[in-house]
C-alpha positions, 0 to 999 in steps of 0.5 A: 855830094854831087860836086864830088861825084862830078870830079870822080867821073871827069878824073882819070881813074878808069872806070874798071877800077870804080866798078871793081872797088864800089861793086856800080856797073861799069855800064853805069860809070860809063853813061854817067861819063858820056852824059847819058844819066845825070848825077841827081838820077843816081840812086842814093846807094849809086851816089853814096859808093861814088862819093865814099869811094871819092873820099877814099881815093880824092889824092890821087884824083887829076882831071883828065889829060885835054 
């Protein structure tokens, strides 16, 4: 799951769209990107949305542009 989550944060998709879809905390999306709380902090509910909505939407996931 974790692995998941990983590649939902360092993809593309906006952070707007996954608070939208999942109903997480744009906040929460944001720190998780900048590394300020780890994905083993997660509650299991913040985890399970992430990976669900990862699942959901992994075709159109890229990695971002460096």
């Amino acid at each position: 799951m974790k692995g998941k989550i990983r590649m939902l944060i360092n993809s593309d998709i906006k952070s707007y769209i996954i608070s939208k879809e999942t109903g997480i905390q744009q906040s929460t999306i944001s720190r998780l990107r900048k590394g300020k709380i780890k994905i083993g902090r997660l509650t299991l509910d913040t985890a399970l949305k992430l990976a669900e909505f990862y699942d959901q939407n992994k075709a159109r996931l890229k990695p971002p542009q460096t």
